[in-house]
C-alpha positions as CSV (number, residue, x, y, z in Angstrom):
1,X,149.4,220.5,184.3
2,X,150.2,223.8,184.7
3,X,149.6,227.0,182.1
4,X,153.4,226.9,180.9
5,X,153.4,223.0,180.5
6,X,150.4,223.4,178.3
7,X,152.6,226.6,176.4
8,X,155.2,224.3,175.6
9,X,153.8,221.1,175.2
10,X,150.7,221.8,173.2
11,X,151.8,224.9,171.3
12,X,155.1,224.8,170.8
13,X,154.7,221.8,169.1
14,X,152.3,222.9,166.3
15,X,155.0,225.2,166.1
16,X,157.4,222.8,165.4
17,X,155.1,220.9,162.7
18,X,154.2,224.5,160.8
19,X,158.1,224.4,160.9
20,X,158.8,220.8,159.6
21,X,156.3,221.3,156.4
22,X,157.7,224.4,155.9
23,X,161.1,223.0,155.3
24,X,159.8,220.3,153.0
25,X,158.0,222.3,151.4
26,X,160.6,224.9,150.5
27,X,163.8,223.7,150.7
28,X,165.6,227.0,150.3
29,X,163.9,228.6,153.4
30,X,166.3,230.9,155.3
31,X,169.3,230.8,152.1
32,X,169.8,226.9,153.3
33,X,169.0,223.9,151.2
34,X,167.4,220.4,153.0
35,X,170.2,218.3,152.4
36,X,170.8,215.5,154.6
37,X,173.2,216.3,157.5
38,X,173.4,213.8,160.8
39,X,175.3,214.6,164.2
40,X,178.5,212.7,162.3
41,X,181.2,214.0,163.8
42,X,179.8,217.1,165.0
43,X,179.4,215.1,168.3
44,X,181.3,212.7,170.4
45,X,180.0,210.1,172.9
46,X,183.0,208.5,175.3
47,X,181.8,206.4,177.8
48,X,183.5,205.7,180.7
49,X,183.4,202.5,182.8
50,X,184.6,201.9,186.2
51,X,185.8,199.4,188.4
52,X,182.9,196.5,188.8
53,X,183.9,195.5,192.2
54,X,181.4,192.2,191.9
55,X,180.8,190.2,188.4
56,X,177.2,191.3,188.6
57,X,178.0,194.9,188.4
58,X,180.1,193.7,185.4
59,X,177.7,192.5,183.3
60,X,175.3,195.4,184.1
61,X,178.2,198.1,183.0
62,X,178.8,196.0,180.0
63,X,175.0,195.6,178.8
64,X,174.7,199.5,179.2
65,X,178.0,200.4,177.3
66,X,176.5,197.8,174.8
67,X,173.6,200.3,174.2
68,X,175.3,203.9,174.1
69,X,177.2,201.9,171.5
70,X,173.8,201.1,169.4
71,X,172.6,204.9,169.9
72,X,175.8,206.1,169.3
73,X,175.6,204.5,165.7
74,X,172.0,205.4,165.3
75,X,172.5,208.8,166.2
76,X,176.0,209.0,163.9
77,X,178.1,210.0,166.7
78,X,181.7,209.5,167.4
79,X,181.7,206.7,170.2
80,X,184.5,206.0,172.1
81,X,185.2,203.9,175.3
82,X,187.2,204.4,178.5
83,X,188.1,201.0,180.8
84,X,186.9,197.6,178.7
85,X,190.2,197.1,177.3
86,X,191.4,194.7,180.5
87,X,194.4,197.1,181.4
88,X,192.8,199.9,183.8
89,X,196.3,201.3,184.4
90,X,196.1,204.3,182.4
91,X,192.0,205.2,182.3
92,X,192.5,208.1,184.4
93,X,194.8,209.7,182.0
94,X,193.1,208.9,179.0
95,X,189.7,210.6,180.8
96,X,191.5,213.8,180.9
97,X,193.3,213.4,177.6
98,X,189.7,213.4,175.7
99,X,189.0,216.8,176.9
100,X,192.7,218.3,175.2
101,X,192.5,216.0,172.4
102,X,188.7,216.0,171.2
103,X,187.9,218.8,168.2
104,X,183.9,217.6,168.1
105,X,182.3,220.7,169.2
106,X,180.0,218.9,171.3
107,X,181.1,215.7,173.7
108,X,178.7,213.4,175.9
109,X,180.5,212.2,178.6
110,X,179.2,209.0,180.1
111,X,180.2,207.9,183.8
112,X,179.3,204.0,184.5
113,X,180.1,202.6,187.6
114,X,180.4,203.1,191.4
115,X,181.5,206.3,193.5
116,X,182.7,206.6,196.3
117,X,182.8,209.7,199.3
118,X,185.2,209.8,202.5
119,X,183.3,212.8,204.3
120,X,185.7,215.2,202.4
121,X,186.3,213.7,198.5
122,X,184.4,212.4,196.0
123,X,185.8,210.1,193.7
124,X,184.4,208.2,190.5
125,X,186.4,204.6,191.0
126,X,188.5,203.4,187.8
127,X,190.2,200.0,187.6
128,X,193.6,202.1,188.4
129,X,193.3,205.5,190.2
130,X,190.7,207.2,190.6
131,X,189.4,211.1,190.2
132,X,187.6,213.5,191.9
133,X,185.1,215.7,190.9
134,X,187.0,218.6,191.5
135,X,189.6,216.8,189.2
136,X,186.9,216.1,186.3
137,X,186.3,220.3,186.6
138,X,189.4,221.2,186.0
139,X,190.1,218.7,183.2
140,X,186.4,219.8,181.3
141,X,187.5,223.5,181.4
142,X,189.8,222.7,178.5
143,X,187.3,222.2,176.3
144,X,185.8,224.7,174.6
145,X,182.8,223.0,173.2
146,X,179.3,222.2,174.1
147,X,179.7,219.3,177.1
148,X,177.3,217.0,178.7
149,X,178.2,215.1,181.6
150,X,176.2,212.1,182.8
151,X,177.2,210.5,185.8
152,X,175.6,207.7,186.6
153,X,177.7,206.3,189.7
154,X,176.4,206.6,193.2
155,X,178.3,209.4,195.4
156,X,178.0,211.6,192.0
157,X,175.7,214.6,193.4
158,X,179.3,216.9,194.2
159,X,179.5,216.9,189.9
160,X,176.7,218.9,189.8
161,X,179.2,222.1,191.8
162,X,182.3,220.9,190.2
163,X,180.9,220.5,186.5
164,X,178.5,223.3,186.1
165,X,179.0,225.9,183.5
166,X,178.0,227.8,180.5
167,X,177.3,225.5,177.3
168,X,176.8,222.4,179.9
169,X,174.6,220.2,180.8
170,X,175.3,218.1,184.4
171,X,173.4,215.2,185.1
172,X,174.0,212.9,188.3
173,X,172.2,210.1,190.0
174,X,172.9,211.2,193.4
175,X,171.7,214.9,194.6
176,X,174.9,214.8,197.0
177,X,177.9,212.8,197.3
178,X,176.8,211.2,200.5
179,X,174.2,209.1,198.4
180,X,176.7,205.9,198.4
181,X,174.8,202.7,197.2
182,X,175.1,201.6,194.2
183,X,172.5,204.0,191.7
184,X,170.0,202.1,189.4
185,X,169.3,205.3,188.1
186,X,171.8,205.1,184.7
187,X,170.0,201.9,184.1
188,X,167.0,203.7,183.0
189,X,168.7,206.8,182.1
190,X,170.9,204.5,179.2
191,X,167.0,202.4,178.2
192,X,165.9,206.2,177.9
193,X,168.4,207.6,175.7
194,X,168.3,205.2,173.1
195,X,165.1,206.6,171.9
196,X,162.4,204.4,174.3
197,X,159.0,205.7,173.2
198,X,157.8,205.6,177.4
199,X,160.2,208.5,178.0
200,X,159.3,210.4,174.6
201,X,157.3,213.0,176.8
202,X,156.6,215.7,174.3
203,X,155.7,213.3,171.5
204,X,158.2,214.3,168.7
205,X,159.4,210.8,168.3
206,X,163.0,211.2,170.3
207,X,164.5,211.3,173.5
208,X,166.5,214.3,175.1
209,X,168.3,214.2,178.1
210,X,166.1,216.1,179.9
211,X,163.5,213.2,179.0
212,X,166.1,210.8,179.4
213,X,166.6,212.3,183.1
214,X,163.2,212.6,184.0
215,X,162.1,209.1,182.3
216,X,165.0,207.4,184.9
217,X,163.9,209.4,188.0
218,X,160.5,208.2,187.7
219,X,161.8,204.8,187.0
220,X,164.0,204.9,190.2
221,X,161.1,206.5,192.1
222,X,158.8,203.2,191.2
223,X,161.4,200.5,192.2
224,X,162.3,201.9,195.5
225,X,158.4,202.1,195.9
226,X,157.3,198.6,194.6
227,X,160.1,197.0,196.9
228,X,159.0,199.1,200.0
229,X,162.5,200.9,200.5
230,X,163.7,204.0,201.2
231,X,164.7,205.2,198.1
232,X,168.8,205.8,198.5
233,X,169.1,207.8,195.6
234,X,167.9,211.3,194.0
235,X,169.2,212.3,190.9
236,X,169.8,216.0,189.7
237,X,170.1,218.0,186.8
238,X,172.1,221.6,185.7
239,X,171.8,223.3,182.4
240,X,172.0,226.7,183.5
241,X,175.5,226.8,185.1
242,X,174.6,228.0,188.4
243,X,176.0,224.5,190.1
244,X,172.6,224.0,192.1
245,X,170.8,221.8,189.9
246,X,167.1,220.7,190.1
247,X,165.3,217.8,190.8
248,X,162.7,216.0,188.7
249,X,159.8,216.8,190.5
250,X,160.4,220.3,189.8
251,X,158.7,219.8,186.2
252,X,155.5,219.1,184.8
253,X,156.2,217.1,181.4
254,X,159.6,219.0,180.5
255,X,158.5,222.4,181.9
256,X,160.4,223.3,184.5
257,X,158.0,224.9,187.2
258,X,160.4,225.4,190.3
259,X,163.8,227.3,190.2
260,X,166.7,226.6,192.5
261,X,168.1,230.0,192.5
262,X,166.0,233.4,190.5
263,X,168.7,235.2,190.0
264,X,170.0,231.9,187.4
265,X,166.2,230.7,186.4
266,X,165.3,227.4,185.6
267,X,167.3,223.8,184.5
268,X,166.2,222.4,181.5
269,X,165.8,224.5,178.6
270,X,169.3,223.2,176.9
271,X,169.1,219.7,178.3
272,X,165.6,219.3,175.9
273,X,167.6,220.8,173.2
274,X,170.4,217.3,173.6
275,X,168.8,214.1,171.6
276,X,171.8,211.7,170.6
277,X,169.1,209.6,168.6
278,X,167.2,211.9,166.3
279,X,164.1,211.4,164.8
280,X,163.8,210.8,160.8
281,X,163.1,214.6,160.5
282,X,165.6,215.8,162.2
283,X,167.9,213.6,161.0
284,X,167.4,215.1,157.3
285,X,168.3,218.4,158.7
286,X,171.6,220.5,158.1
287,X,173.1,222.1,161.2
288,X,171.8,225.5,160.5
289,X,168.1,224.2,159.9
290,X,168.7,222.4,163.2
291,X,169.3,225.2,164.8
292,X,166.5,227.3,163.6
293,X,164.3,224.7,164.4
294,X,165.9,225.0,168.1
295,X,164.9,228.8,168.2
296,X,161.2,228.5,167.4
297,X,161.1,226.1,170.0
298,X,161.9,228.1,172.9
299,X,159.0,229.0,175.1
């Protein structure tokens, strides 16, 4: 582990617990009182499910919109879902309706299912018609809050270009959009995000999606390597808008020790700073606290 891993994952954290008993212990610290605040309405989870094609892939979407559900509540987030209603007809215009309509000032957006790529368009597949990632990009650009995208379909890595931005964080389970078989990478990426102590890599008792990210790759990584395949998909991460991304190998623990491009620096720092279910500290916190405590934790 390198010296900066070691900064942020040893340090920082003693930081963050000189922090924590200082807010207990005096409740008026900065002019702002401990009273219990949660994410509430603050943020908004939709989660949006595509086309199963085969049963199988049915059940799988289902068990994993079944647990962004239980986080959802855990983490006291607005949850909403896209395509389980048995109509499909109008899911592509309710997609971009929740970027015009939503007043959360942050929103998750989910993507669960399959994605497809011609050699010229890449397309997340509803139940009715479909979008394209260029589609999704213009749609996001009307909202003016803190997004998240996570695309979990195959054929997803073009999201990364189309997506990236300032106050976003683009996560996909394909590094390009000619990555076309079907992704188990949201299947650990959804296990992750609900909070699973494997992927709790800095120890503070919750998961970010930056944990969540680099919990599934691994994941991913293993199966392809205990069933002695060639591993068919690569997932990527953007936090710093620059529409390159980086890959999971490029960290040690959540330290990001590779850059795609200088002149932007590294993915990550915002993506550790998203955790849907909160710890019982954190949970206790009022926005302004939270956000303090975000500040003395950057490197």
């Amino acid at each position: 582990m390198g010296i900066a891993s070691l900064e942020r994952n040893s340090v920082v954290p003693m930081f963050r617990k000189v922090f924590q008993l200082c807010l207990i212990a005096f409740p008026v610290l900065s002019g702002f009182g401990l009273v219990s605040s949660t994410l509430g309405a603050d943020l908004k989870v939709v989660v949006v499910v595509g086309a199963e094609g085969e049963s199988e892939y049915g059940e799988d979407f289902r068990k994993r919109t079944d647990l962004w559900r239980s986080a959802a509540s855990k983490g006291g987030a607005d949850f909403h879902v896209i395509g389980m209603d048995g109509k499909g007809a109008g899911d592509r215009e309710k997609v971009e309706k929740v970027f015009s309509s939503t007043e959360n000032p942050e929103l998750w957006m989910v993507l669960i299912g399959h994605g497809t790529y011609d050699g010229r368009t890449a397309k997340f597949n509803l139940r009715g018609p479909d979008f394209t990632d260029e589609e999704l990009g213009r749609w996001a650009d009307l909202y003016e809050g803190e997004f998240s995208l996570i695309n979990t379909a195959s054929a997803s890595g073009s999201f990364i270009k189309s997506l990236a931005g300032p106050n976003r964080v683009v996560i996909t389970a394909t590094k390009s959009a000619s990555e076309i078989y079907y992704s188990r990478f949201g299947i650990y990426f959804t296990e992750a995000i609900t909070g699973k102590p494997e992927a709790d890599l800095d120890n503070d008792d919750q998961v970010s999606l930056l944990e969540a990210f680099l919990f599934a790759a691994s994941e991913v990584s293993l199966f392809f390597e205990k069933e002695g395949r060639l591993a068919t998909e690569h997932s990527v991460m953007d936090d710093n808008g620059d529409g390159i991304g980086s890959r999971p190998e490029w960290f040690e623990g959540t330290t990001a020790v590779q850059v795609a491009n200088e002149k932007s620096g590294p993915d990550g720092e915002r993506a550790q700073q998203k955790v849907l279910v909160r710890n019982d500290f954190e949970r206790n916190l009022t926005i302004e606290q939270r956000l303090s405590l975000i500040h003395i934790s950057e490197p």
